[in-house]
C-alpha positions as CSV (number, residue, x, y, z in Angstrom):
1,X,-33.4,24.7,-10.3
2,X,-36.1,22.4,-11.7
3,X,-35.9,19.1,-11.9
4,X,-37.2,17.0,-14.1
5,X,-35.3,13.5,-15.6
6,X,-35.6,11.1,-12.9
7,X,-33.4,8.4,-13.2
8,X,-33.2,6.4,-9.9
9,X,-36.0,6.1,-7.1
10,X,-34.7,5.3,-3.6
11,X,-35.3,4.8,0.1
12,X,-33.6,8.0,0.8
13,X,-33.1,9.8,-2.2
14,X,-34.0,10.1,-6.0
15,X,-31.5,11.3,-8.5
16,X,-31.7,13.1,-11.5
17,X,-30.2,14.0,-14.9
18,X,-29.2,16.9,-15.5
19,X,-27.3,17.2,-18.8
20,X,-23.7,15.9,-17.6
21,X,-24.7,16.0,-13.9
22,X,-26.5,13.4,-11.8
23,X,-28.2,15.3,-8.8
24,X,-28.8,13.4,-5.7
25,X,-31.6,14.9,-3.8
26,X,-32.2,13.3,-0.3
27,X,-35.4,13.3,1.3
28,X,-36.1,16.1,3.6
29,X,-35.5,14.8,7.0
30,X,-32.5,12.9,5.9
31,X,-30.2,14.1,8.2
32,X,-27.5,16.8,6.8
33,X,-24.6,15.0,9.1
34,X,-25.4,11.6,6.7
35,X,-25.8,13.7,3.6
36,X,-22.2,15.7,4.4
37,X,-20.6,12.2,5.3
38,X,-21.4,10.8,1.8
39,X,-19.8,13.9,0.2
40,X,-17.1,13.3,2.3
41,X,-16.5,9.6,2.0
42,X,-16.6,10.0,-2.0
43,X,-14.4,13.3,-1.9
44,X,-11.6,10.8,-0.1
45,X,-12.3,7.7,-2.1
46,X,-11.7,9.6,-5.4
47,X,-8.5,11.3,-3.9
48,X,-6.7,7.0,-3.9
49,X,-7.3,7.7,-7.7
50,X,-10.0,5.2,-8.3
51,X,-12.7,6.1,-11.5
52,X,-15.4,7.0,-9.6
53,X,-18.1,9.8,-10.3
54,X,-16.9,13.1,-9.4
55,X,-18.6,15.3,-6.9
56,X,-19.2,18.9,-7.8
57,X,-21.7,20.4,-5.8
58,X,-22.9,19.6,-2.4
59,X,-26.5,22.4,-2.1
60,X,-29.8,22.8,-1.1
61,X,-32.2,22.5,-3.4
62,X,-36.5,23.7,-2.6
63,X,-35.0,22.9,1.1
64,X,-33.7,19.7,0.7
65,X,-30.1,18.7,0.4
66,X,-28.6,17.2,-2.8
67,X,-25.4,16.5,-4.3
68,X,-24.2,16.7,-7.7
69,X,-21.4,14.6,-9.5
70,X,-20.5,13.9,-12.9
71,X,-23.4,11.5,-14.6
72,X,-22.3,8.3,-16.2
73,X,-24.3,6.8,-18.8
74,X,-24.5,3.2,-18.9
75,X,-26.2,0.3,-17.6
76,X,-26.6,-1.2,-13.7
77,X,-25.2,-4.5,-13.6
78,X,-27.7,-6.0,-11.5
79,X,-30.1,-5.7,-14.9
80,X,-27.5,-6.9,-17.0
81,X,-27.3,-10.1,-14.8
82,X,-31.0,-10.3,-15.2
83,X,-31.5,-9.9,-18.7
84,X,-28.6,-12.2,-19.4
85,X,-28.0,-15.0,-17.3
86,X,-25.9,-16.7,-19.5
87,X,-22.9,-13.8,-18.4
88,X,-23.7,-14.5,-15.0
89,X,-20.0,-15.6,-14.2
90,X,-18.4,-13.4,-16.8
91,X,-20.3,-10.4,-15.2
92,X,-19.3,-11.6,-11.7
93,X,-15.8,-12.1,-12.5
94,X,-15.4,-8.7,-13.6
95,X,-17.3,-7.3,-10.4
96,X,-14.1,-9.5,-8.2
97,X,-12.0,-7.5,-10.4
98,X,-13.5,-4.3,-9.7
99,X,-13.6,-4.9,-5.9
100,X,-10.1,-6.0,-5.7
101,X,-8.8,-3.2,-7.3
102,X,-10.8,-1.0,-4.6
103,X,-9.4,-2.9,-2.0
104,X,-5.7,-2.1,-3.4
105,X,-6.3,1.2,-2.1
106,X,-5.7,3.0,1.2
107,X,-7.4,6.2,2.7
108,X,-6.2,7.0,6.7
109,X,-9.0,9.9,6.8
110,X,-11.9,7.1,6.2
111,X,-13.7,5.9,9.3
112,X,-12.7,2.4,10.7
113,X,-14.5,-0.6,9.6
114,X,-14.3,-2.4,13.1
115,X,-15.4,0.7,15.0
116,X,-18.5,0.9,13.2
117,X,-19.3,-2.7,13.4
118,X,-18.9,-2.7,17.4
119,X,-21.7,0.9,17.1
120,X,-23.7,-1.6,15.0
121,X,-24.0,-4.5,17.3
122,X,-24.2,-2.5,20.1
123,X,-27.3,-0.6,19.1
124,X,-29.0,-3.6,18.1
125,X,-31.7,-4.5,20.4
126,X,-33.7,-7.7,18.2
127,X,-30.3,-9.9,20.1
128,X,-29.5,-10.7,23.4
129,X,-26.4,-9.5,25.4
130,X,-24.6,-12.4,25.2
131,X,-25.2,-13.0,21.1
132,X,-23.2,-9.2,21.7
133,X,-20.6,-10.3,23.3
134,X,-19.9,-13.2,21.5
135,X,-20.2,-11.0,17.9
136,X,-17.9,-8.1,19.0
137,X,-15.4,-11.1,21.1
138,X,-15.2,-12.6,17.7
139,X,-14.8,-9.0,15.9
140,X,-12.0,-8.0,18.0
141,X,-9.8,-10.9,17.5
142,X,-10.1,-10.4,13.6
143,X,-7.3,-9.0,11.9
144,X,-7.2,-5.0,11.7
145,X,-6.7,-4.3,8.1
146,X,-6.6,-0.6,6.5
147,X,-8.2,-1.4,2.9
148,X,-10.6,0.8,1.6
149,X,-14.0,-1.1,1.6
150,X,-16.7,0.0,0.1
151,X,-19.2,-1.4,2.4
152,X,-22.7,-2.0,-0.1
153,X,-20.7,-3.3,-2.8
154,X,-23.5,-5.3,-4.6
155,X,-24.8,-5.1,-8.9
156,X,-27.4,-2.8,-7.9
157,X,-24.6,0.0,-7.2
158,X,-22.5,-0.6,-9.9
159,X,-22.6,1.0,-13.3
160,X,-21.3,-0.5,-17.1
161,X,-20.5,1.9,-19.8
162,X,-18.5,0.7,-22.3
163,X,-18.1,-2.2,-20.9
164,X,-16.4,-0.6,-18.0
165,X,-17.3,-0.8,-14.8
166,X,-18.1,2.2,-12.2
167,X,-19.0,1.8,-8.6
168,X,-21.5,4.5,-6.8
169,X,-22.6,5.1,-3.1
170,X,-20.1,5.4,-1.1
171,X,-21.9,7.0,1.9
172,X,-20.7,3.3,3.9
173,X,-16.9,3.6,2.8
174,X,-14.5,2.4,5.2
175,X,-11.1,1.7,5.9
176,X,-10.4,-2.4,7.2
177,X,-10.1,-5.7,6.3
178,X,-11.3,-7.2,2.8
179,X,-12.6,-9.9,3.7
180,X,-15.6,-8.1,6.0
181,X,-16.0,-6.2,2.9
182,X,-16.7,-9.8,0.7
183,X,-18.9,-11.3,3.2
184,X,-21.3,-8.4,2.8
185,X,-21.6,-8.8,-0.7
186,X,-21.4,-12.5,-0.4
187,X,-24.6,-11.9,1.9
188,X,-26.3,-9.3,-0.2
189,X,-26.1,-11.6,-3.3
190,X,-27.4,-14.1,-0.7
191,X,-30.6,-12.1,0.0
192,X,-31.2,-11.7,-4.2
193,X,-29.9,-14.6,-6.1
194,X,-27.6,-17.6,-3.9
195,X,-26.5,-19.4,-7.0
196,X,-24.6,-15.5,-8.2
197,X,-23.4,-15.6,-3.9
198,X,-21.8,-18.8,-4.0
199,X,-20.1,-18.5,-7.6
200,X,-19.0,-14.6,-6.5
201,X,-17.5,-16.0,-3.3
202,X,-15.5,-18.8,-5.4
203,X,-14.0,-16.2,-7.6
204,X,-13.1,-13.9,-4.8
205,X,-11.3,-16.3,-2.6
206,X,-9.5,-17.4,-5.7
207,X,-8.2,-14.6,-7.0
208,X,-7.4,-12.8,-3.4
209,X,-5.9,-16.2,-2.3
210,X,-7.6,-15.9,0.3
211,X,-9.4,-18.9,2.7
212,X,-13.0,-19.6,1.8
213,X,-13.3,-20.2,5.7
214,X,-11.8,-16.8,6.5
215,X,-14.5,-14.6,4.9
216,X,-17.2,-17.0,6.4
217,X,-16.0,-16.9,9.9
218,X,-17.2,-12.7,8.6
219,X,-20.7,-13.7,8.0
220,X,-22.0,-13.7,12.0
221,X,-20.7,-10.4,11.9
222,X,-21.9,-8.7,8.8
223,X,-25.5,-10.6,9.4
224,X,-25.9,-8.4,12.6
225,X,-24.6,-5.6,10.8
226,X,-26.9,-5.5,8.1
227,X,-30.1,-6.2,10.7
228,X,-29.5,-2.8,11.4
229,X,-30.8,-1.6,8.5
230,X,-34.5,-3.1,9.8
231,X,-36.2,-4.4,6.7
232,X,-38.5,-6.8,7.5
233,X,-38.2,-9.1,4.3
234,X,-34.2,-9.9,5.5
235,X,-34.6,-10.6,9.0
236,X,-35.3,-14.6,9.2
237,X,-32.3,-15.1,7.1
238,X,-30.1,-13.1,8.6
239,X,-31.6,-14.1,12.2
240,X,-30.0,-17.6,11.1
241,X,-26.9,-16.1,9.8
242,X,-25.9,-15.3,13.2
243,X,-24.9,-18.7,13.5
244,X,-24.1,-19.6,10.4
245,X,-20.2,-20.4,11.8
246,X,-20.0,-22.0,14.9
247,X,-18.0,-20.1,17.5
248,X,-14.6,-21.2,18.2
């Protein structure tokens, strides 16, 4: 097969258009075992009946794995807030909306939210042991919940066509509690655009009655989570999110 549309440049993978089909082809020494897991995690997520796109394919294509899934034409919704800033809170709303309804949702097969968190902090080595124990003390006595979460939800991986809204990459989808899954994106809006954070965060809490105070006592947590990932241009704030709550 050749391929020739390009319509998305990532870290780890471009995708391409393909009539109806978007092809995701992952560099090649992305591992197969995190390729397969993404195939996976969306396979399950679609099976709670959420609109999500459809997987079709998982191959090898010029020695380098790809999968395919139905293509959705439309806009990402972190351009939309861009080019009109004046729908920031409409746009927002309807992202709380979105994420809600994905958090209505159970899947038992998905991997556990908390168990990946305590891998997380574990591995990390920019902290010292006892900023570990007192990250995983404080994960442990959270709630265990069994929501599906999708774990990046941000604009940047979420898709509008006619003025619906569709959700992609699910390679981090987990089962657990909702409010870890906020306080990521409450920290990922953080990193782009604080004013879009805090007014996400407002309408979240509101409309999933939940405590403002809950989903920040997340933020330590999700901080050293997302260090993981190692890009340079996040780590002083998220250095400083580690105490962002005081510990208890």
């Amino acid at each position: 097969m050749k391929l020739e549309n390009l319509i998305s440049k990532g870290t780890n993978a471009n995708v391409y258009r393909d009539g109806d089909i978007a092809i995701k082809v992952f560099n090649k020494d992305f591992p197969k075992t995190e390729v397969l897991n993404e195939a996976l995690n969306t396979s399950r997520v679609e099976e709670t009946g959420l609109d999500i796109p459809s997987i079709s394919e998982v191959s090898i294509i010029d020695g380098q794995w790809a999968i395919s899934m139905n293509f959705i034409e439309g806009k990402i919704l972190y351009q939309l807030m861009k080019d009109n800033p004046d729908k920031l809170q409409s746009y927002i709303e309807q992202m709380v909306d979105l994420q809600l309804e994905i958090h209505s949702k159970r899947s038992p097969q998905l991997n556990k939210l908390k168990d990946k968190m305590v891998r997380q902090i574990n591995s990390l080595d920019c902290i010292d042991n006892i900023k570990k124990y007192d990250l995983l003390t404080r994960l442990d006595g959270m709630p265990k919940h069994t929501k599906v979460c999708h774990g990046d939800f941000n604009p940047k991986n979420i898709i509008v066509s006619n003025d619906k809204l569709y959700v992609l990459d699910w390679v981090h989808a987990s089962q657990g509690n909702a409010s870890a899954d906020a306080a990521r994106t409450y920290l990922l809006l953080s990193l782009d655009d604080p004013k879009a954070a805090d007014l996400y965060l407002d309408f979240f809490c509101k409309k999933s009655q939940t405590e403002k105070r809950y989903v920040q006592t997340w933020l330590p947590i999700v901080a050293a989570a997302q260090l993981t990932k190692n890009k340079p241009e996040e780590r002083e704030l998220l250095m400083k999110w580690l105490d962002v709550v005081e510990y208890e």
